[in-house]
MITOR-871606 format. One record per residue (C-alpha): residue in three letters; z negated, x negated, y negated. Coordinates in pm, whole numbers, m for minus. Each point is the difference from the previous one (the first is absolute). Example, Ala and Ser with C-alpha at 12.3 -4.5 7.8 and 13.67 -1.06 7.14 Angstrom:
2
  rest      up    east   north
   Ala    m780   m1230     450
   Ser      66    m137    m344
This chain:
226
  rest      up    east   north
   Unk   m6108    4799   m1067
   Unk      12    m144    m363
   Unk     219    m284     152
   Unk     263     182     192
   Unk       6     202    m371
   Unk      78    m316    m192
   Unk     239    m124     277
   Unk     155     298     m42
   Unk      58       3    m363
   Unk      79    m316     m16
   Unk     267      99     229
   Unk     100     281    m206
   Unk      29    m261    m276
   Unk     214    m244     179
   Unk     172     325     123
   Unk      80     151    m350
   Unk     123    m358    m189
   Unk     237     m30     261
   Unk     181     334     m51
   Unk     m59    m111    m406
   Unk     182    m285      98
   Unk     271     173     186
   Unk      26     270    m297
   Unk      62    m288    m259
   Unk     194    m205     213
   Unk     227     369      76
   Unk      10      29    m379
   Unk     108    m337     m92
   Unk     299       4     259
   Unk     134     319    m205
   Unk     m64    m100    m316
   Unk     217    m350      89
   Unk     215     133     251
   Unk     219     273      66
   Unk    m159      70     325
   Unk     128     375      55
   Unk     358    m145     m28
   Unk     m80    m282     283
   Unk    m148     269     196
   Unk     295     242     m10
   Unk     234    m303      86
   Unk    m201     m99     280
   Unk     m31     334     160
   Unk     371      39     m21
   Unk     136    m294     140
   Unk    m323      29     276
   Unk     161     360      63
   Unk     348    m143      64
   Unk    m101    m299     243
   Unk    m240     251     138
   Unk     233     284     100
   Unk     260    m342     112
   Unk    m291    m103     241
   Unk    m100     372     124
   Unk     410      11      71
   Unk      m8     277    m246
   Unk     237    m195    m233
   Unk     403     161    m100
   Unk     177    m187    m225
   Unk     149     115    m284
   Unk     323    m106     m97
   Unk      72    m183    m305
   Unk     211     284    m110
   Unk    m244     262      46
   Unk    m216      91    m319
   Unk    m402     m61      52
   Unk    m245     260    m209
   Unk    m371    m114      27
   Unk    m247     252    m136
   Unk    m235     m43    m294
   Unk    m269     161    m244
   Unk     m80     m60    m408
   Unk    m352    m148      39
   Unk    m294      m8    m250
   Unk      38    m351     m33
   Unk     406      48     m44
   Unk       3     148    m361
   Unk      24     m96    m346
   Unk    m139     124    m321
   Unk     249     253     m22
   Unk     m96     132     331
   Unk     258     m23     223
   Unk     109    m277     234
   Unk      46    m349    m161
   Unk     365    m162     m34
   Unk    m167    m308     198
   Unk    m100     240     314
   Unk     332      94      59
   Unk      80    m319      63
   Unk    m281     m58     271
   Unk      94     321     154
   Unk     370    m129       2
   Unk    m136    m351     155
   Unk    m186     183     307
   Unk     392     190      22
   Unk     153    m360      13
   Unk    m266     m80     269
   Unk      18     262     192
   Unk     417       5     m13
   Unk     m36    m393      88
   Unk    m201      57     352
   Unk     132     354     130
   Unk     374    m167       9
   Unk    m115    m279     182
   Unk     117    m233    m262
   Unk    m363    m195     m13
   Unk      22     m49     398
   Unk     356     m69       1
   Unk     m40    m310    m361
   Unk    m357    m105     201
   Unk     309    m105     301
   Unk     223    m153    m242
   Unk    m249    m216    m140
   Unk    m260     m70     308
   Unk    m137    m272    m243
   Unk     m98     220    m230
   Unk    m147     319    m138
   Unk     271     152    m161
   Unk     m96     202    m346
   Unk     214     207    m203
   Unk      41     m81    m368
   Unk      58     233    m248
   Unk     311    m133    m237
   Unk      56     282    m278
   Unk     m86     303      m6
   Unk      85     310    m255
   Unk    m218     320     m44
   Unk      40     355    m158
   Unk    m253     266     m67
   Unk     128     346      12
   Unk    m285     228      61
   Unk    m433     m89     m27
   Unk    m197      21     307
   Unk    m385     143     m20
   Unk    m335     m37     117
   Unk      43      89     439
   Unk     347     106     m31
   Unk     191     m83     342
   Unk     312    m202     m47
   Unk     258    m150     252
   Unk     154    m394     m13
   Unk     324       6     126
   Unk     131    m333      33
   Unk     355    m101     133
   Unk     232    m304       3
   Unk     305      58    m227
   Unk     184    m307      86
   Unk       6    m403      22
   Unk     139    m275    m122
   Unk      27    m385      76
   Unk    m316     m27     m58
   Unk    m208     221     m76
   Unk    m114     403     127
   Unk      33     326    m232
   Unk    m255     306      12
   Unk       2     345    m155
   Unk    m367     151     m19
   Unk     m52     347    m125
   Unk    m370     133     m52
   Unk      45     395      89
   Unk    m273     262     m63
   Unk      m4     274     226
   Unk     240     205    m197
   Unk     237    m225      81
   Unk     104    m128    m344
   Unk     m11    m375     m63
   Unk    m266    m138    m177
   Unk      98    m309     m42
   Unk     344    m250     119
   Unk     m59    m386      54
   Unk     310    m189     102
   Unk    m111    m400     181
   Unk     140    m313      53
   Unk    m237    m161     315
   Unk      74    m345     167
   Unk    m126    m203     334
   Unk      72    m375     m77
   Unk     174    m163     219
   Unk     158     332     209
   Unk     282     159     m90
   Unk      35     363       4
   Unk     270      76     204
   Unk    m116    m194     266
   Unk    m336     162     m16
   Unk     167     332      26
   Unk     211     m65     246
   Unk    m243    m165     236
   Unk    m252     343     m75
   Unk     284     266      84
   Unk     162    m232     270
   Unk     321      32    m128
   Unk     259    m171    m273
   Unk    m123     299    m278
   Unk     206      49    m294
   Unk     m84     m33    m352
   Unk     m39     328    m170
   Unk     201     m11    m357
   Unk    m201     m82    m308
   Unk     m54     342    m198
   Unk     129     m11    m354
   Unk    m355       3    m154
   Unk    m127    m273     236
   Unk     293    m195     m82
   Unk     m33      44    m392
   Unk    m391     m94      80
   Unk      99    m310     193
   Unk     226    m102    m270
   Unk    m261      27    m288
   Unk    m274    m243     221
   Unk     312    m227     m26
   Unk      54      58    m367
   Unk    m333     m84     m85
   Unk     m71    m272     278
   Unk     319    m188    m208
   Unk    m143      42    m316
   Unk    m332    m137      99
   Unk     173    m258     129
   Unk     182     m70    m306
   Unk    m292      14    m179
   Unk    m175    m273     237
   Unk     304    m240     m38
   Unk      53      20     383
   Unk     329       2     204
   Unk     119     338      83
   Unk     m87     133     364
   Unk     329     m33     232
């Protein structure tokens, strides 16, 4: 009797470090890693290839505006207690994401470049505040391709609370080395698409990254992009 006692505290024992273990080992990830932001980005690009593989899948089309649904977290506010600049930009990020895999565009670059994993890289990017978000408010991310150039693809993202009134405006330059985007879009839609004209304020935005991107320049002593 005494010894299946001891066995079983020493089991107990054994038992117990191990969750320790697991408890510190939990703790350390979030204290060095973002890991709620990996997790959100894994269950929504598992949710697209999932719904793709359960033949669930429709496509958006480039042209069509995306909103993905999101909530001011605990762990999303500042000292002033309501959502921190730096959150919008995550939010705006899973937006991007989500934008990138419902119009097919990360199926359609994997095909252009068989070779490798294509990854979208954000270029520039411009944001403005207009209204504060709070602790559990509800808020929309509506994000939706403006135009393209040579080079290069150009997002609008709103953040609207359920009122409807936009919280906050974030205007993106994103690239995918070595595609160009109007082959990318025409291969997704299946057709020769045209390019939508530049709005004035994108225009005036694009023309300020090339303001300063020659001054930098000049500053560096380099030769002048072409």
């Amino acid at each position: 009797i005494f010894l299946s006692i001891f066995c079983g505290f020493q089991r107990l024992r054994v038992d117990s470090f191990a969750m320790i273990e697991a408890v510190v080992l939990f703790l350390v990830l979030f204290v060095l890693f973002d890991v709620p932001y990996f997790i959100r980005g894994f269950i929504l690009v598992f949710q697209h290839r999932l719904q793709r593989r359960l033949g669930f899948y429709r496509r958006s089309p480039v042209s069509e505006e995306r909103e993905l649904r999101s909530i001011v977290l605990p762990s999303d506010m500042d000292n002033l207690c309501h959502m921190n600049n730096s959150r919008y930009l995550r939010d705006f990020d899973f937006g991007r994401l989500d934008w990138f895999h419902a119009t097919d565009c990360c199926h359609v670059a994997q095909e252009l470049q068989p070779s490798q994993t294509p990854v979208p890289v954000l270029a520039g990017i411009s944001i403005r505040f207009r209204r504060s978000l709070h602790l559990f408010q509800m808020f929309v991310i509506k994000t939706r391709l403006l135009s393209w150039d040579e080079q290069a693809f150009y997002l609008e993202q709103r953040a609207v609370d359920r009122s409807g009134f936009v919280c906050a405006v974030l205007l993106c330059k994103g690239i995918i080395s070595g595609i160009k985007p109007q082959s990318l879009i025409n291969k997704v839609e299946g057709r020769t698409v045209a390019r939508p004209p530049i709005p004035e304020e994108l225009s005036t935005w694009i023309d300020s990254n090339l303001h300063s991107s020659a001054r930098l320049r000049r500053e560096a002593n380099l030769e002048p992009n072409k």
